[in-house]
C-alpha positions in Angstrom: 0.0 0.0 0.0 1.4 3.4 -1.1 2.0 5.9 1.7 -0.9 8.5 0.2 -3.1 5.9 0.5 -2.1 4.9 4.1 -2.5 8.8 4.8 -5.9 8.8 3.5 -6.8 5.4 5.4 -5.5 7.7 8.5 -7.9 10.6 7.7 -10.8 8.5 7.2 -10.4 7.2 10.9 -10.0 10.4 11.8 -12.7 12.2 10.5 -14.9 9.4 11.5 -13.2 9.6 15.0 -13.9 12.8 15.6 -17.7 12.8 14.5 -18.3 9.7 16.8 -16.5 11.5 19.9 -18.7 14.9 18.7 -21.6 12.3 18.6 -21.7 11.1 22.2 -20.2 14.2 24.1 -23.3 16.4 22.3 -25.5 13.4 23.1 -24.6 13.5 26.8 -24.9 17.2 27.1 -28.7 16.8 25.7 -29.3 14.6 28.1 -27.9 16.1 31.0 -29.2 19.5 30.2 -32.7 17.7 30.0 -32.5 16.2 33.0 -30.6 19.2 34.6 -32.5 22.3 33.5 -35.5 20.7 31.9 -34.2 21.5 28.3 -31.7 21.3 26.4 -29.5 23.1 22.5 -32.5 23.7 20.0 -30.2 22.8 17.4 -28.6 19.6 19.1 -31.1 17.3 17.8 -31.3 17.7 14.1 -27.9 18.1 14.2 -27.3 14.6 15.9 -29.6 13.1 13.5 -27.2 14.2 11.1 -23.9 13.4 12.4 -25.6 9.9 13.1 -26.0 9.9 8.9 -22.3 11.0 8.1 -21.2 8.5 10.8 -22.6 5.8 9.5 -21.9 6.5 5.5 -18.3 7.0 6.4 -18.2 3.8 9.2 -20.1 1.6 6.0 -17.2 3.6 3.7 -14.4 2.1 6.0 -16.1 -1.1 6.2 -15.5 -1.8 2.5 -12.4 -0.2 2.3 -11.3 -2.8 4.9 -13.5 -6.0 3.5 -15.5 -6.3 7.0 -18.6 -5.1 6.0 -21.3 -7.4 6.4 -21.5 -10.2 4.3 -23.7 -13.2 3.5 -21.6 -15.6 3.0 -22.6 -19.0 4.6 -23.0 -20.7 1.2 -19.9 -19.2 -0.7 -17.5 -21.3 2.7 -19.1 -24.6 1.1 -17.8 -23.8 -3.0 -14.5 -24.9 -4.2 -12.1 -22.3 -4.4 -13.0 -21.3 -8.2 -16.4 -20.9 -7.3 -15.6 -19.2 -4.0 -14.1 -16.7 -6.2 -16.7 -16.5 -8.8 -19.5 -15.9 -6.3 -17.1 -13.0 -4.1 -17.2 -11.5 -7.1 -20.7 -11.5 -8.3 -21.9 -10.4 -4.6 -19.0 -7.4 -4.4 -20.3 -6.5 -8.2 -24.2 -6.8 -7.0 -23.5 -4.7 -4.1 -21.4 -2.5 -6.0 -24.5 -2.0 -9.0 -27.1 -1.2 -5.9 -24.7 1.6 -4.3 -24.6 3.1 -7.7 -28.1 3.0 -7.9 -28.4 4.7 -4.3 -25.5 7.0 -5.0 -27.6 8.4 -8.3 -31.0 8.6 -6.3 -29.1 10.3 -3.7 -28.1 13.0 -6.2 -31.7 14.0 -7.0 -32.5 13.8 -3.5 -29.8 16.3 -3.3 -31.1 18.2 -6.6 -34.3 18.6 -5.2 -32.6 20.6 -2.2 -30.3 22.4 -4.1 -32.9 23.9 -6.5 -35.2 24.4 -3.1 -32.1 26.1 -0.9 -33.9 24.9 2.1 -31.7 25.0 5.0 -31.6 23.1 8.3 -32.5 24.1 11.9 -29.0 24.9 12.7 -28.7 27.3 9.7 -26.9 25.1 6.4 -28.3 24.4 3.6 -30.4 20.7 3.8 -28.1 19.6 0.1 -24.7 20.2 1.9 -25.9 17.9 4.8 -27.4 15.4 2.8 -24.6 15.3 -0.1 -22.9 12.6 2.4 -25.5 10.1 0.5 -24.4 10.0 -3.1 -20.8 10.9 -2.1 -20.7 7.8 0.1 -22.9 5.4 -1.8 -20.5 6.7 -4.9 -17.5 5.9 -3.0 -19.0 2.8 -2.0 -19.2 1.5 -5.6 -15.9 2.3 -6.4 -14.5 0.5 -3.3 -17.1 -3.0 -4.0 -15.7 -3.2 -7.6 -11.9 -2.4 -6.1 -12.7 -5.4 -3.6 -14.4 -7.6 -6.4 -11.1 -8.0 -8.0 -8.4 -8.0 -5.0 -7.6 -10.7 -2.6 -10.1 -11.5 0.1 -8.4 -10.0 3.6 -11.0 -13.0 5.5 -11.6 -16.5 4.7 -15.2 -16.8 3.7 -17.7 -17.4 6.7 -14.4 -17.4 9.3 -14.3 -13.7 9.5 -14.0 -14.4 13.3 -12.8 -17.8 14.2 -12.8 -16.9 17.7 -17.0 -17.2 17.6 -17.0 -20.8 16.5 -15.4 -22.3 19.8 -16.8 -23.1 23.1 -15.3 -21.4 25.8 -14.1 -24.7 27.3 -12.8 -26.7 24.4 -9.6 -27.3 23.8 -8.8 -27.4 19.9 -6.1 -30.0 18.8 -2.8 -27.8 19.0 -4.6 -25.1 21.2 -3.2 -25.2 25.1 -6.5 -23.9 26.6 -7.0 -21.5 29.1 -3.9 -21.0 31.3 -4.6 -22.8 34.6 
């Protein structure tokens, strides 16, 4: 992976970071300045249904970018390895063709504002805060047909090993819980 990509990968976390932390410390002053002084920011809610919207187009954005976004995959473990790869690929493309699809109604969603100039409670316009739909949905695309065509980063349907054990087995060539 090229360092400007690695940089990018850095930002992403970062901006998503920071709207998650925003998130919940904005959250926990609504609350407590409901239950404090019977009300709370006038702005505060819309604007959390918002960040809630950008936080979860970016998180879903990361999630491809890192091949752990969620996956039905509990027939593709059972295929032999060609058509393992043949169905990864079809699913990633399929998923891929329905972000476009959501990307492209998101831009007349985002039209419809724009031509409107509506703004939100808080004072920007509604197109700016909902342009996080066809800008993620787009990206989206781009990363499922990136993913279609590189090397899986799980095994199918083992994405977490660690689920499929009882607590108290003990796997041939595992040592168990230290005693």
């Amino acid at each position: 992976m090229t360092s400007w990509v690695r940089w990018l990968h850095r930002i992403e976390n970062g901006v998503l970071t920071v709207l998650v932390l925003v998130l919940v410390a904005l959250a926990g002053a609504q609350i407590f300045m409901r239950n404090a002084f019977g009300g709370g920011f006038s702005w505060a809610d819309p604007f959390l249904r918002t960040l809630v919207v950008w936080t979860a187009m970016l998180g879903a954005l990361a999630a491809v970018r890192d091949d752990k976004h969620i996956a039905v995959d509990v027939l593709q473990r059972f295929l032999p390895s060609a058509a393992q790869r043949a169905a990864r690929v079809l699913t990633l493309l399929s998923a891929a063709g329905i972000c476009a699809a959501l990307a492209w109604y998101g831009c007349g969603l985002v039209g419809v504002d724009l031509d409107g100039g509506a703004k939100s409670e808080f004072g920007v316009p509604n197109w700016l805060l909902e342009s996080i739909l066809p800008i993620g949905f787009g990206l989206m695309a781009v990363r499922f047909v990136l993913r279609a065509f590189a090397t899986p980063s799980h095994v199918p349907g083992l994405s977490a090993p660690e689920l499929l054990h009882d607590a108290g087995r003990v796997d041939a060539g595992d040592e168990g819980p230290a005693r």
